[in-house]
ChimeraX commands (.cxc) that place a marker at each C-alpha (Angstrom):
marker #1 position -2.00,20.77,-9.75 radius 0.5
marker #1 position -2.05,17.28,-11.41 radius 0.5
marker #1 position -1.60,14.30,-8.91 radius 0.5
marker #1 position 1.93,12.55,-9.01 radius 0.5
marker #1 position 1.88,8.59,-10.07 radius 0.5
marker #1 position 3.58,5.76,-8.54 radius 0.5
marker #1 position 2.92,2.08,-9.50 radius 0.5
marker #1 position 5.32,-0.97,-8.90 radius 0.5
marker #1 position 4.76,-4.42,-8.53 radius 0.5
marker #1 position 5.92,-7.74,-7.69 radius 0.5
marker #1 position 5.13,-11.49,-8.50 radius 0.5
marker #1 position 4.52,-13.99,-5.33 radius 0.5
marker #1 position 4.52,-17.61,-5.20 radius 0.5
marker #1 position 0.89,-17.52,-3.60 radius 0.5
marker #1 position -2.63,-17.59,-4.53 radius 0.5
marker #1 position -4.45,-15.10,-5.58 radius 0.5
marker #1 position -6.38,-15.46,-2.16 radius 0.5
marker #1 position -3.55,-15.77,-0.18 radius 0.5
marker #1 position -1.93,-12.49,-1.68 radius 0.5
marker #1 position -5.15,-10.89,-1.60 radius 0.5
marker #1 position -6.00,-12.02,2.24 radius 0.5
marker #1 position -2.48,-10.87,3.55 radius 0.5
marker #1 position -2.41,-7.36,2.01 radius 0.5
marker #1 position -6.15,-6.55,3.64 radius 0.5
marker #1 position -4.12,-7.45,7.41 radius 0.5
marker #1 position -3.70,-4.03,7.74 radius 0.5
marker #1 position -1.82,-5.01,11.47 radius 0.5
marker #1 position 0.86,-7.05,9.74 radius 0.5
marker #1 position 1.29,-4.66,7.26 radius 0.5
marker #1 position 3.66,-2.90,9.58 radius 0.5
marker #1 position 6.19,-6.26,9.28 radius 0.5
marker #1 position 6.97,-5.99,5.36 radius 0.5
marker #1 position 5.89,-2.06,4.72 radius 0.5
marker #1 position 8.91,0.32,5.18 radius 0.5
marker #1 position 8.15,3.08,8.31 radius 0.5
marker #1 position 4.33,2.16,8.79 radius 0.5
marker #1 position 2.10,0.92,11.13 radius 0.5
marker #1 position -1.45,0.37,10.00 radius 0.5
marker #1 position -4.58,-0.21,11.99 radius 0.5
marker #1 position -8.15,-1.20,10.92 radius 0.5
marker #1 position -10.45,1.25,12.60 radius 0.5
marker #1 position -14.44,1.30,11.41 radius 0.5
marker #1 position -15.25,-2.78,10.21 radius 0.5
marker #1 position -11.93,-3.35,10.77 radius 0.5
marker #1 position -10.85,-1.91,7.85 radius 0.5
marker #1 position -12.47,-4.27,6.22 radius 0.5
marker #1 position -14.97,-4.08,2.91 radius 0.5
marker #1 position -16.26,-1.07,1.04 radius 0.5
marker #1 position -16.56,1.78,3.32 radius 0.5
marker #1 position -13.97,0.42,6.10 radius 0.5
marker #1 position -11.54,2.77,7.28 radius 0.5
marker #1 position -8.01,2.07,8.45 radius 0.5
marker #1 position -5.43,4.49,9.61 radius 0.5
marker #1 position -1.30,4.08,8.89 radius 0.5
marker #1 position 1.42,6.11,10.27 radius 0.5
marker #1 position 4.50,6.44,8.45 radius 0.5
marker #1 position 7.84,7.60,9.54 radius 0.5
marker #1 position 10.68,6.80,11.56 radius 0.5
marker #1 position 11.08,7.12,15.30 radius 0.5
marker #1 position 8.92,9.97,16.26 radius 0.5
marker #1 position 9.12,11.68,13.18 radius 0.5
marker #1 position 5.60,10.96,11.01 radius 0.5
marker #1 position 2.60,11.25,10.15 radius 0.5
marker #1 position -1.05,9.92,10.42 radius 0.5
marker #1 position -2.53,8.65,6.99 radius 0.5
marker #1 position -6.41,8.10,7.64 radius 0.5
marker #1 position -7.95,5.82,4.49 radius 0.5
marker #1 position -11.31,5.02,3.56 radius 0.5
marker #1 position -11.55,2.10,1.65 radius 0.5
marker #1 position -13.73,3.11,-1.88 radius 0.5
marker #1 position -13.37,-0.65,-3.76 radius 0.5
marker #1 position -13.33,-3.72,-2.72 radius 0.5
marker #1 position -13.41,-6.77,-5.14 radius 0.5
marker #1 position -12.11,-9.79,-3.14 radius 0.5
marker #1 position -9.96,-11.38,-4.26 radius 0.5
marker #1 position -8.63,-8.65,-6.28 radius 0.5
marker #1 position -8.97,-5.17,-5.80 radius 0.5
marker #1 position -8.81,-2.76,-2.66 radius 0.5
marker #1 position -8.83,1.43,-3.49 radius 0.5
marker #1 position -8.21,3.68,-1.05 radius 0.5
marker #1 position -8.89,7.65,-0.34 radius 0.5
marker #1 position -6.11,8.85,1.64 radius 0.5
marker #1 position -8.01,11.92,4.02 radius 0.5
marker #1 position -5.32,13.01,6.19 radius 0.5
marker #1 position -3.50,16.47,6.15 radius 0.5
marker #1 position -0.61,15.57,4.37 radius 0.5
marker #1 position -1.26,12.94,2.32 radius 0.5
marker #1 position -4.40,13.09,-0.33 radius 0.5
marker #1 position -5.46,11.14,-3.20 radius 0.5
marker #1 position -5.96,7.74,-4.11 radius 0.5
marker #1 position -4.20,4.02,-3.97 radius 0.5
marker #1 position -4.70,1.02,-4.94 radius 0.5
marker #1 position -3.81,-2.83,-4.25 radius 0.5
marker #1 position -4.16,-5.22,-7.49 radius 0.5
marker #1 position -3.83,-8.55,-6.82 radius 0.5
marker #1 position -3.59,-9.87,-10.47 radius 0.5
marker #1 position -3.77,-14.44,-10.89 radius 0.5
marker #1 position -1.35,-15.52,-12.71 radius 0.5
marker #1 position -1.91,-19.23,-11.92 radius 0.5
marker #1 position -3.04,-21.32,-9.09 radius 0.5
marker #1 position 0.22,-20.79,-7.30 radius 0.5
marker #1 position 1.43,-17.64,-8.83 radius 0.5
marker #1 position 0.13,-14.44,-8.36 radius 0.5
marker #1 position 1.13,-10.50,-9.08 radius 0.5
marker #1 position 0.72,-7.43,-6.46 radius 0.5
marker #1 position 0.49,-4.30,-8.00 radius 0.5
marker #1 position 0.99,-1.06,-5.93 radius 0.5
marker #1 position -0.43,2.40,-7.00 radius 0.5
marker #1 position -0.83,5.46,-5.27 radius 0.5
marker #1 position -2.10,8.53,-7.27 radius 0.5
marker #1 position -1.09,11.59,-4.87 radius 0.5
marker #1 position -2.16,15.19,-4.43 radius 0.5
marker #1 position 1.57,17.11,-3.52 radius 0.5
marker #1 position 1.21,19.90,-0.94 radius 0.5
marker #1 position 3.24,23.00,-0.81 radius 0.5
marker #1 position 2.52,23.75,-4.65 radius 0.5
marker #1 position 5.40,24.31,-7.13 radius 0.5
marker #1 position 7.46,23.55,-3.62 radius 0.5
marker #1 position 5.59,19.87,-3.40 radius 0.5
marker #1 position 6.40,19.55,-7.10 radius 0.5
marker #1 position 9.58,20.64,-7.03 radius 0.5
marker #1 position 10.73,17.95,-3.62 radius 0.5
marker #1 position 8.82,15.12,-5.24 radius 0.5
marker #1 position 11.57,15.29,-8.25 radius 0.5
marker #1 position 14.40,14.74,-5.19 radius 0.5
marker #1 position 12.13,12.27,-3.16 radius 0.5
marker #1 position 10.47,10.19,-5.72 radius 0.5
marker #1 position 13.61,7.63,-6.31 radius 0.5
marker #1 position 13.89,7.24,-2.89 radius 0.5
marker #1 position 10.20,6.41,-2.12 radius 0.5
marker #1 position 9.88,4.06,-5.04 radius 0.5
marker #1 position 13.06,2.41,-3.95 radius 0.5
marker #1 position 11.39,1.69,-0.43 radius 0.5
marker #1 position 8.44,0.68,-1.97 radius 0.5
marker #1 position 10.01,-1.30,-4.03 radius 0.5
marker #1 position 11.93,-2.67,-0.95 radius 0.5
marker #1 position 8.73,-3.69,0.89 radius 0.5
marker #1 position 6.84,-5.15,-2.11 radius 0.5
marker #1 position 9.96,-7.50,-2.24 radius 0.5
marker #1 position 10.16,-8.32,1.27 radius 0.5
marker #1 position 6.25,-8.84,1.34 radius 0.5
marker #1 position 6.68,-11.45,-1.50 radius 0.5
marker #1 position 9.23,-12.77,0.85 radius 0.5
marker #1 position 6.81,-13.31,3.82 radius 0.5
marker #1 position 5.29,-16.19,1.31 radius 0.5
marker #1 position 8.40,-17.76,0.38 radius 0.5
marker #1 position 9.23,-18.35,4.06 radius 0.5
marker #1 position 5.92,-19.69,5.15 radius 0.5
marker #1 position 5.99,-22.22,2.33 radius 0.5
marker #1 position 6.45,-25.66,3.43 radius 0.5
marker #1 position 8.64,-27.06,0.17 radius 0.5
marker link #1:1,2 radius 0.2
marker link #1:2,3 radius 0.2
marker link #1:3,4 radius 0.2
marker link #1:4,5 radius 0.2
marker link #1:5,6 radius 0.2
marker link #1:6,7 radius 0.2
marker link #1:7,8 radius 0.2
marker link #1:8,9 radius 0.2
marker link #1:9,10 radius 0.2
marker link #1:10,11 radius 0.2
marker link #1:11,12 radius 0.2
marker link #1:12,13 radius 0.2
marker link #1:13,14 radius 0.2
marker link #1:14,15 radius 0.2
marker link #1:15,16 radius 0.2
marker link #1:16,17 radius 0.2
marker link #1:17,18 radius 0.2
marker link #1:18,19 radius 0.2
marker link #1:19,20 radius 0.2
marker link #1:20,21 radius 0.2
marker link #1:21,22 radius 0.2
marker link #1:22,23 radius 0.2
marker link #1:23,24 radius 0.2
marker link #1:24,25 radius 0.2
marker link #1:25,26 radius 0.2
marker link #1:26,27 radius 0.2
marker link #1:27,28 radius 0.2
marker link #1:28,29 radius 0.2
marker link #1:29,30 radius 0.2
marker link #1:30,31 radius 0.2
marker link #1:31,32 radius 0.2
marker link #1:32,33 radius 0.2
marker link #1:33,34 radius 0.2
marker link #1:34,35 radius 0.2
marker link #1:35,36 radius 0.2
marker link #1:36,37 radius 0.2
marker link #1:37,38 radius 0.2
marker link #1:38,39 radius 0.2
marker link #1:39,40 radius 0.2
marker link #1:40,41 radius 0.2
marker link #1:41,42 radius 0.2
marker link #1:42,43 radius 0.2
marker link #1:43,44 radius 0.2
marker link #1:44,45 radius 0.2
marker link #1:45,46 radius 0.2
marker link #1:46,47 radius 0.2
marker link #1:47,48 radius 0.2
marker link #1:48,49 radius 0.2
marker link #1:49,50 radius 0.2
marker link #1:50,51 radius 0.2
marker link #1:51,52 radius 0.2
marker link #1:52,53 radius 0.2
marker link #1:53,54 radius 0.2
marker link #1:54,55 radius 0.2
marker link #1:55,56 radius 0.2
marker link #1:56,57 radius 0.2
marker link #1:57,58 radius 0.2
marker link #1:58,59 radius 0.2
marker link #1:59,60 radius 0.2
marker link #1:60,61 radius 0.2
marker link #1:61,62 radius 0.2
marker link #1:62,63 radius 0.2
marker link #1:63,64 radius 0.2
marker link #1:64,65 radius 0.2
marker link #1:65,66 radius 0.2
marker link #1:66,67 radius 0.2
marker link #1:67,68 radius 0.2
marker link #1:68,69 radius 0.2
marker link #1:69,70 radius 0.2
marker link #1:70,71 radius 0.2
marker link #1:71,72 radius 0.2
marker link #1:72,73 radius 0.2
marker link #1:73,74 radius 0.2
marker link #1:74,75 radius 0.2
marker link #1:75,76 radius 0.2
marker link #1:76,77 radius 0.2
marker link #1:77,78 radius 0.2
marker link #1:78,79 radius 0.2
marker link #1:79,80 radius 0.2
marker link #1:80,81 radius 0.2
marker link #1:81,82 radius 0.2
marker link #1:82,83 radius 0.2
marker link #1:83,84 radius 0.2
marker link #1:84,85 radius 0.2
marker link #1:85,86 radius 0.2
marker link #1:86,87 radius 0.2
marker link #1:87,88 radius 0.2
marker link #1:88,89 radius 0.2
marker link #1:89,90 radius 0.2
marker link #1:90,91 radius 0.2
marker link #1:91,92 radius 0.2
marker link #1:92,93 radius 0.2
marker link #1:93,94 radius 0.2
marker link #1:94,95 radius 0.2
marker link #1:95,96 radius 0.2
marker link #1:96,97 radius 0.2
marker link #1:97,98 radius 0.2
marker link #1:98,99 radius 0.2
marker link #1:99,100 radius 0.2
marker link #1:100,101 radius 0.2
marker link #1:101,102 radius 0.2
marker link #1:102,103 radius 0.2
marker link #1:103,104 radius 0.2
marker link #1:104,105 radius 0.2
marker link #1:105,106 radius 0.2
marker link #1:106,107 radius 0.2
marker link #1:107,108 radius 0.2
marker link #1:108,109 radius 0.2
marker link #1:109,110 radius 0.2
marker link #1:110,111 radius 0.2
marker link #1:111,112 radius 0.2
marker link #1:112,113 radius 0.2
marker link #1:113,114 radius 0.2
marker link #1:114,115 radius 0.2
marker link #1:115,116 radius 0.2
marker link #1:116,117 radius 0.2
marker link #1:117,118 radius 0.2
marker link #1:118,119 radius 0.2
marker link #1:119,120 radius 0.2
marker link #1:120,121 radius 0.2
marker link #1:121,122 radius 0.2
marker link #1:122,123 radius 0.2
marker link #1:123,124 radius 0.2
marker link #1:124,125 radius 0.2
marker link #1:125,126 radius 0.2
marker link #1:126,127 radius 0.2
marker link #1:127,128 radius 0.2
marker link #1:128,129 radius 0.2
marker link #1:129,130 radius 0.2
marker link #1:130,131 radius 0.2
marker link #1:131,132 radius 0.2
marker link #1:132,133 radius 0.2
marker link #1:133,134 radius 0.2
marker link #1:134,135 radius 0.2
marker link #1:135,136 radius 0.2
marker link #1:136,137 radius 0.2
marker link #1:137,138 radius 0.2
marker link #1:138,139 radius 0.2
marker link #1:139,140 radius 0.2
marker link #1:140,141 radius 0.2
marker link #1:141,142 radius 0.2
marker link #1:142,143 radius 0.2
marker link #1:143,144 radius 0.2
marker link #1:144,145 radius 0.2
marker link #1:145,146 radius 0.2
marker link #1:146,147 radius 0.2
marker link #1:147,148 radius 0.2
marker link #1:148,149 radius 0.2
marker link #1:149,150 radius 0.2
marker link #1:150,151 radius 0.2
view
């Protein structure tokens, strides 16, 4: 069955760097990301080859989402291969200049539904929802930036 798309983005008033240096700590992710936790396991989950691990849910109710990490172009580009159970397929982080100060994060995840037609079938019910947190937490991310700067 074909992979289901998601991309969404938001502009920041940060540098490319900054943007790009923030989304690869995986730890803090857990502060702007809705229901996930995120740990770097091999290098940290850091550079081509690093792996990192999230869990997503609420409360108890979750799941592990073990990544290796298949690009990395600093400052711009991190891919990921999600390898857990119930999450497969691909991501990616884009962090796009858009001037010195000024920078766009794109988020894209290209996902394998299980279940079949079943998968298919939920992901028409679910997908506003989980673009709508997504959207959330790209937002509140771009927030983290506006509150750290000193103007």
């Amino acid at each position: 069955m074909k992979p289901v798309e998601l991309t969404l983005s938001v502009e920041i008033n940060a540098s490319q760097q900054e943007v790009f240096n923030k989304v690869v700590d995986w730890e803090s992710q857990g502060e702007w990301m809705l229901g996930t936790k995120v740990k770097g396991t091999k290098n940290n989950g850091q550079g081509l080859g690093g792996e990192i691990n999230a869990w997503t849910g609420f409360w108890k109710i979750g799941f592990n989402d073990p990544m290796v990490i298949t690009q990395w172009i600093e400052p711009k580009v991190v891919d990921v291969k999600h390898l857990g159970k119930i999450v497969k397929g691909t991501g990616s982080m884009i962090v796009e200049k858009l001037d010195e100060n000024k920078s766009r994060f794109i988020w894209s995840e290209s996902i394998d539904l299980p279940l079949g037609l079943f998968g298919k079938f939920g992901w028409f019910f679910i997908k506003p929802f989980f673009a709508s947190g997504i959207k959330y937490s790209l937002n509140k991310f771009a927030l983290t930036f506006a509150q750290s700067d000193p103007k």
